[in-house]
Structures are given as structure tokens and as C-alpha cells.
C-alpha positions as CSV (number, residue, x, y, z in Angstrom):
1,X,-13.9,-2.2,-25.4
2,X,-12.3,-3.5,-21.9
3,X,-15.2,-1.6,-20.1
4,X,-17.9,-3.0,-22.6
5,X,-16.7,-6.8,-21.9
6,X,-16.5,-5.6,-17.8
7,X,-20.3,-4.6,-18.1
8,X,-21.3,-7.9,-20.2
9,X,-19.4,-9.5,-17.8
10,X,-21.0,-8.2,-14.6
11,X,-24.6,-8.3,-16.4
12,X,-25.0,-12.0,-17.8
13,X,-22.7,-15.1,-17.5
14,X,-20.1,-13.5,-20.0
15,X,-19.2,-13.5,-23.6
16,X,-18.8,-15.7,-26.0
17,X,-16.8,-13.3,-28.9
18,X,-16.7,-10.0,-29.2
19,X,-15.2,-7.6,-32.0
20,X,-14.1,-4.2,-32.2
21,X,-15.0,-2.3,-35.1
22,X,-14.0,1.4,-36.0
23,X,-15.7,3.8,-38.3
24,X,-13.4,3.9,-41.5
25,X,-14.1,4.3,-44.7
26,X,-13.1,1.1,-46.0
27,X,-13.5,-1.6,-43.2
28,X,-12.4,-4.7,-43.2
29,X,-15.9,-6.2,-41.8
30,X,-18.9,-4.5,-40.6
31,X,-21.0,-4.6,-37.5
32,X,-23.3,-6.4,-39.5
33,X,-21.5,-8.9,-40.7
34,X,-20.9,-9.7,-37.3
35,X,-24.6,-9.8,-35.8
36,X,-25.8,-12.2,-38.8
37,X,-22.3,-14.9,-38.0
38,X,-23.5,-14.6,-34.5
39,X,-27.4,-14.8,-35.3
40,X,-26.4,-18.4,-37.0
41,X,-24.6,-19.6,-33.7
42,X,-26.4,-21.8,-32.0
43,X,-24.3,-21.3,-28.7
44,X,-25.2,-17.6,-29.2
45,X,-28.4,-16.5,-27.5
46,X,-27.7,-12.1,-26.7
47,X,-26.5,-10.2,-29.2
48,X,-25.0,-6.8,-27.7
49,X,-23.7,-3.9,-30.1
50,X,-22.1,-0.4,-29.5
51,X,-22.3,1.9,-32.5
52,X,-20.9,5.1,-32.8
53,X,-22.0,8.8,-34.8
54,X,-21.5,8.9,-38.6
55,X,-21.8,6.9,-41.0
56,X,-25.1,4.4,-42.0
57,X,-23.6,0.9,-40.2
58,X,-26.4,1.2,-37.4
59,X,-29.2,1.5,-40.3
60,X,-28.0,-1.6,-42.3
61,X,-28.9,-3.3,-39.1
62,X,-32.2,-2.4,-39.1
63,X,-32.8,-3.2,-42.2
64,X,-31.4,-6.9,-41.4
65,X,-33.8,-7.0,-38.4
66,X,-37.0,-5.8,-40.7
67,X,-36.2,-8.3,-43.1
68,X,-36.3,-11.0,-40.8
69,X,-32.4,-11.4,-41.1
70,X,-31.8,-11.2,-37.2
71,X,-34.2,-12.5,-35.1
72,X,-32.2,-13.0,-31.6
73,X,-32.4,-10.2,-28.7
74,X,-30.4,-7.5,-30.0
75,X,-29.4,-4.7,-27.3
76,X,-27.7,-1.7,-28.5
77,X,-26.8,1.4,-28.1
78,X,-25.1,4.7,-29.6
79,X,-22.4,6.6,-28.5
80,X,-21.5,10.1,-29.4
81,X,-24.7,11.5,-27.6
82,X,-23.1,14.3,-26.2
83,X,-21.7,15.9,-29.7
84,X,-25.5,17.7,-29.9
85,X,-23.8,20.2,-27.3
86,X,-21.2,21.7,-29.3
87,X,-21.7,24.5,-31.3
88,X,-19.4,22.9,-33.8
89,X,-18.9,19.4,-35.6
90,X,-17.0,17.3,-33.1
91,X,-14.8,14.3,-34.4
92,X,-15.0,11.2,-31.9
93,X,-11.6,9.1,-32.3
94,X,-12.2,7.4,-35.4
95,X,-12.3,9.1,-38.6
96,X,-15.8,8.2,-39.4
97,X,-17.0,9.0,-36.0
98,X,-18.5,11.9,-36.4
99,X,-22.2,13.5,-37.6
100,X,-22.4,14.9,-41.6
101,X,-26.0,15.1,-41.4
102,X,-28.6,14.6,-38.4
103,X,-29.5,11.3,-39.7
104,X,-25.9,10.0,-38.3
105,X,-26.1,11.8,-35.0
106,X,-26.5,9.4,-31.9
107,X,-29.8,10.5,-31.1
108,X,-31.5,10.0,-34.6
109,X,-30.0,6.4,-34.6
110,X,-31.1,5.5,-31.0
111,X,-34.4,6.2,-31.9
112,X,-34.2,4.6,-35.2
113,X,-33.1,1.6,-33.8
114,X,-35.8,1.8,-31.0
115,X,-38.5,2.1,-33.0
116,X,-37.3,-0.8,-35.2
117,X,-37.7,-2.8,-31.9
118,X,-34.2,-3.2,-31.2
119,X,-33.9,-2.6,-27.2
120,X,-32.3,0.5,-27.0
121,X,-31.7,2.1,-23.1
122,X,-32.2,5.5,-22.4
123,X,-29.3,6.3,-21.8
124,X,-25.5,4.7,-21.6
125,X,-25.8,4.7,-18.1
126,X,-28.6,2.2,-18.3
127,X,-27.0,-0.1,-20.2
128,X,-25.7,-2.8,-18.2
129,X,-29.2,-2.9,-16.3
130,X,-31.0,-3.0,-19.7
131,X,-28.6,-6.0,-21.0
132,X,-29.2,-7.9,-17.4
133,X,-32.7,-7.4,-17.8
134,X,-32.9,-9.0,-20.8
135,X,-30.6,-11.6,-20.0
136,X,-33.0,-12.3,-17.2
137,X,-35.7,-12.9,-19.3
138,X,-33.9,-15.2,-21.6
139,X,-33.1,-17.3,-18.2
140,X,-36.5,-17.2,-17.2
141,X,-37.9,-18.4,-20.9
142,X,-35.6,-21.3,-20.4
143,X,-33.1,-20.0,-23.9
144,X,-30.8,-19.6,-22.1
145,X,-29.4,-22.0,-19.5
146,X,-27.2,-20.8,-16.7
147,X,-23.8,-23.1,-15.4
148,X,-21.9,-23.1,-12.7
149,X,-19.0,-20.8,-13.3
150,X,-15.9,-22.7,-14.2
151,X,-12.8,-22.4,-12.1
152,X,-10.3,-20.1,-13.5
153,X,-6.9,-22.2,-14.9
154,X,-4.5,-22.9,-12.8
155,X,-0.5,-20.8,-14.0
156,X,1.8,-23.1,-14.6
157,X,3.5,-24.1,-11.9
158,X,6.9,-24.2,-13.5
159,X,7.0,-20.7,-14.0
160,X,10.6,-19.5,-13.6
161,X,10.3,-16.9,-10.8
162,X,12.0,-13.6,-11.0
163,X,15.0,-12.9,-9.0
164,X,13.2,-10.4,-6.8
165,X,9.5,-9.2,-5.7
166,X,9.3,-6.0,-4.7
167,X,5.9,-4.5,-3.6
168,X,7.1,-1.1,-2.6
169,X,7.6,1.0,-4.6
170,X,8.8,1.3,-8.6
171,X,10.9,3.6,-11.0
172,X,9.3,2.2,-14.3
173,X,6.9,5.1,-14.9
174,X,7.5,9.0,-15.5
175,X,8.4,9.2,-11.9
176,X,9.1,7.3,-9.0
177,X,6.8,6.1,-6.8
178,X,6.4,5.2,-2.8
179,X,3.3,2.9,-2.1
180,X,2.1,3.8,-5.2
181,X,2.1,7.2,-4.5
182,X,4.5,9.7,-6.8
183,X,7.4,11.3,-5.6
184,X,5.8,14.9,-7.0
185,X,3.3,14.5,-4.8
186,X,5.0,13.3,-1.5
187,X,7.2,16.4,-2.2
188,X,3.6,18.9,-2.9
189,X,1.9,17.1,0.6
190,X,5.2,18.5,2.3
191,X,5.8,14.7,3.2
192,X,8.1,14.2,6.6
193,X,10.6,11.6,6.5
194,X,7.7,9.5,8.9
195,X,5.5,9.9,5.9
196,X,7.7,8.1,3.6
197,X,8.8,5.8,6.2
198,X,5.4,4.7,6.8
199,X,4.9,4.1,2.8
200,X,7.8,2.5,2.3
201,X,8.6,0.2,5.3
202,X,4.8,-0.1,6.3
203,X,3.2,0.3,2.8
204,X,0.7,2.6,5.1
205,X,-0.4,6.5,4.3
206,X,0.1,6.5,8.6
207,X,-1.7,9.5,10.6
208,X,0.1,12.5,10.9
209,X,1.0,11.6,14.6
210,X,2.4,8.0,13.6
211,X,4.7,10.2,10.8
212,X,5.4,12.5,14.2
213,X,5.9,10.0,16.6
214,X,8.3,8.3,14.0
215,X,10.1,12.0,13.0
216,X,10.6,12.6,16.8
217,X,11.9,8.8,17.6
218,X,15.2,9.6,15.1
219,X,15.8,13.3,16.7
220,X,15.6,11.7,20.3
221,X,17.7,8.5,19.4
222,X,20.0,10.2,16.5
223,X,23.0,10.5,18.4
224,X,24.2,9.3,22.2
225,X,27.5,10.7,22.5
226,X,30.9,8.9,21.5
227,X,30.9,6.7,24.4
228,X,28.1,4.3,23.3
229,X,29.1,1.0,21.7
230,X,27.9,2.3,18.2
231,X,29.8,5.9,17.7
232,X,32.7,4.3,19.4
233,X,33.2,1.7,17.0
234,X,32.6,4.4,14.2
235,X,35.4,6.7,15.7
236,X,37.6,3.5,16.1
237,X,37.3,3.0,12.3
238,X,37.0,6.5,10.7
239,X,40.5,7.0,12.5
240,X,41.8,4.6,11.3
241,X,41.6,6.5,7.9
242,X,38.3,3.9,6.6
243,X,35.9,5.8,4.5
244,X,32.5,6.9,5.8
245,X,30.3,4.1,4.8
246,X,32.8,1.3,6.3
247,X,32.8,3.4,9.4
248,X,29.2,3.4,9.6
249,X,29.0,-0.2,9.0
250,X,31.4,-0.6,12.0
251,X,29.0,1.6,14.5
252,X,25.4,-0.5,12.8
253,X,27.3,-4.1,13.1
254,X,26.9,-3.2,16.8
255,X,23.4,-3.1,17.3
256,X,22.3,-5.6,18.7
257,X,20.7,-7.5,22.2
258,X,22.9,-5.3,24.3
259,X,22.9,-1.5,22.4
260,X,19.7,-0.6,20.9
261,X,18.5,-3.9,19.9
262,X,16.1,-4.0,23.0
263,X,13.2,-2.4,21.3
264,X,12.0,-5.4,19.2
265,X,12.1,-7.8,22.3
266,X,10.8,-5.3,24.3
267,X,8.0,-4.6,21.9
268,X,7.3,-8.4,22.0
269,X,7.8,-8.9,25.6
270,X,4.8,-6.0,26.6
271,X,2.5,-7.5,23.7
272,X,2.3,-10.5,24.3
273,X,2.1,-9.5,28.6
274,X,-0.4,-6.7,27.7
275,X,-2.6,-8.5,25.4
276,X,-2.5,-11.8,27.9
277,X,-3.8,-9.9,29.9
278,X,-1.4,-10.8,32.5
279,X,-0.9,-8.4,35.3
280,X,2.2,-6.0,35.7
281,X,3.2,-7.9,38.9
282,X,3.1,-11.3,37.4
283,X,4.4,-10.3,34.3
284,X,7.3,-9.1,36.2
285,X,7.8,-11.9,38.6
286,X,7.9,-14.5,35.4
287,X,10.7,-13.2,33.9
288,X,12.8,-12.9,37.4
289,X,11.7,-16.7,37.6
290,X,13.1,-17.3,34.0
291,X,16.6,-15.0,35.1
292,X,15.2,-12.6,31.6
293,X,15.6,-9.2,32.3
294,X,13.0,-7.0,31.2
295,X,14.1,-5.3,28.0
296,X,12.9,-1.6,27.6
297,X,13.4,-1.1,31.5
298,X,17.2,-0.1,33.1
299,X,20.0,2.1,32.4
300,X,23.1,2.6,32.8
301,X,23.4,6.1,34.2
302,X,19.7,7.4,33.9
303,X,17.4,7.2,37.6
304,X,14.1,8.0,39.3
305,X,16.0,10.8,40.5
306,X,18.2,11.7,37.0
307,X,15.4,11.0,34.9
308,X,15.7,10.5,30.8
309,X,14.7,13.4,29.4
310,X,13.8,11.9,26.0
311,X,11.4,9.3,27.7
312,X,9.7,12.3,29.2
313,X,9.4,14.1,26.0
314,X,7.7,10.7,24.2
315,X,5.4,10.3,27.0
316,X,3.9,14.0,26.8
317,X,3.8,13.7,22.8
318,X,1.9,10.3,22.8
319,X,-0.5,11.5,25.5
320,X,-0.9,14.8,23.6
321,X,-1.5,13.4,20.4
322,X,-1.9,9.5,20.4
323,X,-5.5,8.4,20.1
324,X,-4.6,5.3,23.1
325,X,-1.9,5.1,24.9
326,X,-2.7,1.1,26.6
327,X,1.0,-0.1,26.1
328,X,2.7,2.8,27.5
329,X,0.4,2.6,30.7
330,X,1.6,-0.5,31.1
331,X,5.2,-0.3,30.5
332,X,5.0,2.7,33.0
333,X,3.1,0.0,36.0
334,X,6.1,-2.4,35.1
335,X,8.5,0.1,35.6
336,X,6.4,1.1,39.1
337,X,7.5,-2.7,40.3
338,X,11.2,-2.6,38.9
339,X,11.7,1.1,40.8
340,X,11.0,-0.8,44.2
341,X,14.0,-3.4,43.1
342,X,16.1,-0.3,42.2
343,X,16.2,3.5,41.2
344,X,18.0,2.9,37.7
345,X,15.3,0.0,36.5
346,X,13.8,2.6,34.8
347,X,11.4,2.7,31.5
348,X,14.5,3.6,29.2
349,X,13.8,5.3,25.7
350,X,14.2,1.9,24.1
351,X,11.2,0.2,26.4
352,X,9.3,3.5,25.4
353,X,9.7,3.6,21.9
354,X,8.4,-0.1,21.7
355,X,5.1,0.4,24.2
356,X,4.7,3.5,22.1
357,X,5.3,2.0,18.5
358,X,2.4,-0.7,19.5
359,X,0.1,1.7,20.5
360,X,0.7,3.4,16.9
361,X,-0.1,0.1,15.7
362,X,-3.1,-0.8,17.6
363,X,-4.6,3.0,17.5
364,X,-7.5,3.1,14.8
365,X,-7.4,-0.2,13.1
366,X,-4.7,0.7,10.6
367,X,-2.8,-2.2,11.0
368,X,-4.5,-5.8,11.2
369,X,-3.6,-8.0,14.4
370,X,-1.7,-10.3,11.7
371,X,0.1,-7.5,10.3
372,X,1.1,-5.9,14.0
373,X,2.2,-9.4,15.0
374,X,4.3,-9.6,12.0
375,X,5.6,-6.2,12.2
376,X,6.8,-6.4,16.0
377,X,8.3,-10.0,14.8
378,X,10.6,-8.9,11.9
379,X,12.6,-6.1,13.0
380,X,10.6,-2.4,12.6
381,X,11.9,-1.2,15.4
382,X,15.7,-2.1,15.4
383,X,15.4,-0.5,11.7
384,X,14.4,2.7,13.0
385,X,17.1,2.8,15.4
386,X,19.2,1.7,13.5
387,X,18.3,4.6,10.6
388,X,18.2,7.1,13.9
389,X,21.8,6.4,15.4
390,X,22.8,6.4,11.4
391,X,22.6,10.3,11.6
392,X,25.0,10.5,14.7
393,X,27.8,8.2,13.3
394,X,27.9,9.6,10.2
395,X,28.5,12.8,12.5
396,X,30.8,11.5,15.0
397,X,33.0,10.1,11.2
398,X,32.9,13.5,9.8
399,X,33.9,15.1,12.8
400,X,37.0,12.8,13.4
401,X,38.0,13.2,9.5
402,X,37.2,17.5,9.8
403,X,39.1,17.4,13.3
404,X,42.1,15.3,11.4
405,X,42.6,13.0,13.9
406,X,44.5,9.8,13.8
407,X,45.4,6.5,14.4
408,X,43.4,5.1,17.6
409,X,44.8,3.2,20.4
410,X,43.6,2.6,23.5
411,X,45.5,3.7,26.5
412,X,47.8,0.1,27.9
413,X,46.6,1.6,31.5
414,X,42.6,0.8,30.9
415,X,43.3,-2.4,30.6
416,X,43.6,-5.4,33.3
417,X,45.8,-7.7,32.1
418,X,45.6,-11.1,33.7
419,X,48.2,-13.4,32.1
């Protein structure tokens, strides 16, 4: 019935009642009944119909139409044209729904109804262009009249709103499901943790290099050593007997403008350059003028000469694989400038990732220039290295808990005391 009303619906200006009537033996109102309360409507100028095999409703409404009884347009059409090609008597849902005799098959009352003058199509695939043909006509002949469509009501406005809105994913049905898509099928499609990272933080099915590109940014960015800020902290608090999750939050509650949190600005520092089209140079000499350093270029130990292996391994996968690489070439001429200031004002993994994760972006018009602006604004990337260094804390805790080591404190002698 749903996909009746959607043709009606798409072929004239809608409906004004319709009715759903099975085939049982005893019904409650007929098809008939129906047609005449509608053919004394006024406001009623179409009459469309759907029979069904079996039984002898289709033929009382040929009788109605000989005597006179129904005069409107009547379009119709039955179902159940398809039971001819079994070898055997096929039931169709209802209990009356199917053939005794070839009298109730679908093709005798088609053409029973067709040659009472009832428009009948040729087939159900004609329908809808048979009903808006006729409904064209009736336009045309001035019966019927068409309006403006009315403007759908407005909700109320006072609606209480639910506590949460979640658009990305749902455990209501058989399974769960990511995006939409079910978990069985992630796991069949061999899904990499970038695949499900890209349904579930970027409600995207990404390209297999985006899924790659994310899948090699948490193996190169997992783990740092203990000396970093983050495993550090995580050490600090595993020894001192906390359990693995408040560790971990000890190592993440350090992410920030100073450890790892450089991607996002650096991300909006080369977007905003790159798409000004402003030139490495300048871009460079404004933020000396505005005393910002450059986030995504410098490091601590890393040179020119002691070059960061993981930057180098980014850079050949994205020119291996990425369709456009437009960011990256230019976070590479902005390092060319910083290198003549100094041999450690390199383009550091962080200043890579984020030229790299806007050309994933930008590549092949996944992502609208709303949704990249809003992506780069809100904190992808400090997610993903925040998931990334995840992995190596959790390690760095389990290694201090295995090894059995306890209480930390720092050595008296590392520290200047000035009062």
C-alpha cells in the first residue's frame, strides 16, 4: 500500500483516501463499496484500484461500471500476473489471493476490466505513467483543478528533545552497525581499523589509501619512548600503583599545544596559507612578525642531518599512493625557509600528518569545503593522536605493573632549587 500511495503521489497531486482491502472470505467492506462512496464525492475526480487473483471483487466492479453505477475515470490494475508461471497453484499473501479457476487469474480480469472500458495498463510497470496520463487529461478538461502545494506543518516546537543525537552508528537492530553499515560486514570486507575510523569519526566509506594513511599514522605515532611528556606521566601514575585506565588518563590529559596537539593548528595554519594562496616566504615571515611559531615544523632532537624517519616514511606513502599531494608540497617549501633559520626547524611528523590529512580531505571530492573546514576545526587530528599514543601508554603501564616496579620519585639532584 506505502508504494501504491508513493506512485499516486508522484503521478497526480495526491490522494484524497485510500483503503486497503484483503481477499478474505468474509470482508468487512468490499472494493466496491469503496469505488461507489468515492464516485458520490464531489471532491473526488480519479478513482485508482489494485485488485488481486481469486475471488469475483474485480467483476462486481464491472458490473457497477456497465450499469452506469460508476461513471468517474477508473484506473486499475491486477496483481498476481506472474502466478501463470508456476506449474502449480500459488497462494499470494492473503487467503483469497489466489486462482481456483482461470476466470480469477490476473490476466483474465485485466482483460475483463479492459474491455469493460476501465483503463487497464499493460503491465504494473506502466502504472504510474497510465494514472498520470489520465490525470493529465482530467487537468487539461478543466475537472480537475491543480493548487499550489501546501506547505508541510510545522512540529511542534515544544517538543522535549532527547538527551542525546547520535548519527553514528546504532545497536537497536540484529547487529550493530557503523555508518549504517553492519558489523558482519565490516568484519567479511576485512575492514582495517582506518575503515572503521573513517565510518565512525567521519561517517565516510574513505578510499583504501585514506584507511592506509590513517592505519600507518597510529603505527608511526603509537609510542615515543618513556621520555615524552605523555608515557612519562603514565609511568609516574601506573607506579604509583593507579590502575591502567587512570594511568592512561594521566599520559592523554597531557596532550596538548606543546606534545602532540600541534597537528590541528598546524593543519589550520597550512590551510588557510595554502588555500590563500599566500606564498611560502610570506607565510613564513607573518608569523615571525606575529612571534607564532610555525606548528608542524621543529624538533627537539630530529635535523636535516638526523632526519625523522617516520616523516620520511609518510612522505613516500602519500606520494606512492595519494591522488594529490598540494599540502605536503607546501609544508615541505615552508620547511625549505625554516632550514636556512636552523637545521632542527624541520617538517616534524606532527606538521606531516596535518599537510597530509588535508590532502586526504581535499583528494577526490569526498569531503565538501564545509565539511573539511569543520573537520580541521574540531579536533580530528589531536583524536587520532591521541588514539595512536593510546597504544604506547597502555604499554609503557603494563610494562611498569609486569616489571613490578614502584613508587616514583624523582631524583632531589635534577632539580634547581632557587629559594
Amino acid at each position: 500500500m506505502n508504494e501504491f500511495f508513493n506512485i499516486l503521489s508522484r503521478a497526480t497531486n495526491g490522494v484524497y483516501e485510500g483503503v486497503a482491502i484483503g481477499g478474505d472470505q468474509f470482508p468487512g467492506s468490499t472494493l466496491l463499496d469503496h469505488l461507489l462512496r468515492y464516485e458520490h464525492n464531489p471532491n473526488i475526480k480519479l478513482l485508482v484500484a489494485l485488485g488481486e487473483i481469486g475471488g469475483n471483487a474485480e467483476y462486481d466492479i464491472i458490473e457497477a461500471v456497465k450499469q452506469g453505477k460508476i461513471t468517474k475515470p477508473l484506473v486499475m490494475w491486477v496483481s498476481g500476473t506472474s502466478a501463470s508461471l508456476f506449474p502449480w497453484q500459488v497462494q499470494f499473501g492473503h487467503a483469497g489471493a489466489k486462482a481456483g479457476k482461470e476466470a480469477e487469474s490476473a490476466q483474465a480480469k485485466n482483460q475483463a476490466l479492459r474491455d469493460t472500458g476501465i483503463i487497464v495498463p499493460h503491465s504494473f510497470e506502466e502504472f504510474e505513467t497510465t494514472v498520470g496520463q489520465v490525470y493529465k487529461k482530467l487537468i487539461e478538461n478543466k475537472t480537475i483543478m491543480e493548487h499550489p502545494e501546501s506547505k508541510a506543518p510545522v512540529l511542534n516546537e515544544n517538543r522535549t528533545k532527547t538527551h542525546f543525537t547520535n548519527t553514528i552508528s546504532s545497536d537497536l537492530g540484529e547487529e550493530p552497525t557503523y555508518n549504517g553499515v553492519r558489523l558482519s560486514e565490516l568484519v567479511s570486507q576485512h575492514a582495517s581499523v582506518g575503515k572503521v575510523i573513517g565510518h565512525l569519526w567521519f561517517k565516510k566509506d574513505v578510499p583504501d589509501y585514506f584507511a592506509q594513511f590513517i592505519d600507518l599514522c597510529i603505527v608511526l605515532t603509537a609510542d615515543h619512548g618513556p621520555a615524552v611528556s605523555g608515557a612519562h606521566n603514565a609511568i609516574v601514575a601506573s607506579r604509583a600503583g593507579k590502575d591502567v585506565i587512570s594511568s592512561l588518563a594521566s599520559g592523554l590529559l597531557t596532550i596538548g599545544p606543546r606534545f602532540g596537539g600541534a597537528t590541528d593548528a598546524a593543519a589550520q595554519y597550512f590551510k588557510q596559507a595554502c588555500d590563500d594562496g599566500k606564498e611560502p616566504a610570506a607565510f613564513v615571515k607573518e608569523m615571525k612578525q606575529k612571534g607564532i611559531r610555525i606548528p608542524g615544523i621543529g624538533h627537539r632532537v630530529k635535523s636535516k642531518k638526523n632526519p625523522d624517519k617516520r616523516v620520511e616514511i609518510l612522505i613516500k606513502f602519500a606520494r606512492d599512493n595519494f591522488p594529490s599531494h598540494t599540502y605536503l608540497d607546501y609544508a615541505l617549501e615552508v620547511e625549505k625557509i625554516t632550514l636556512e633559520k636552523a637545521e632542527n626547524l624541520i617538517l616534524n611528523v606532527d606538521g606531516c600528518m596535518a599537510a597530509l590529512f588535508l590532502d586526504a580531505l581535499s583528494s577526490q571530492e569526498l569531503f565538501s569545503k564545509e565539511e573539511q573546514a569543520q573537520i580541521v576545526s574540531i579536533g580530528y587530528m589531536n583524536g587520532l593522536f591521541a588514539l595512536a599514543r593510546s597504544v604506547g601508554m597502555i604499554g609503557h603501564i603494563l610494562d611498569q605493573k609486569r616489571l613490578g616496579e614502584g613508587l616514583y620519585r624523582h631524583p632531589v639532584d635534577d632539580i634547581l632549587y632557587t629559594n
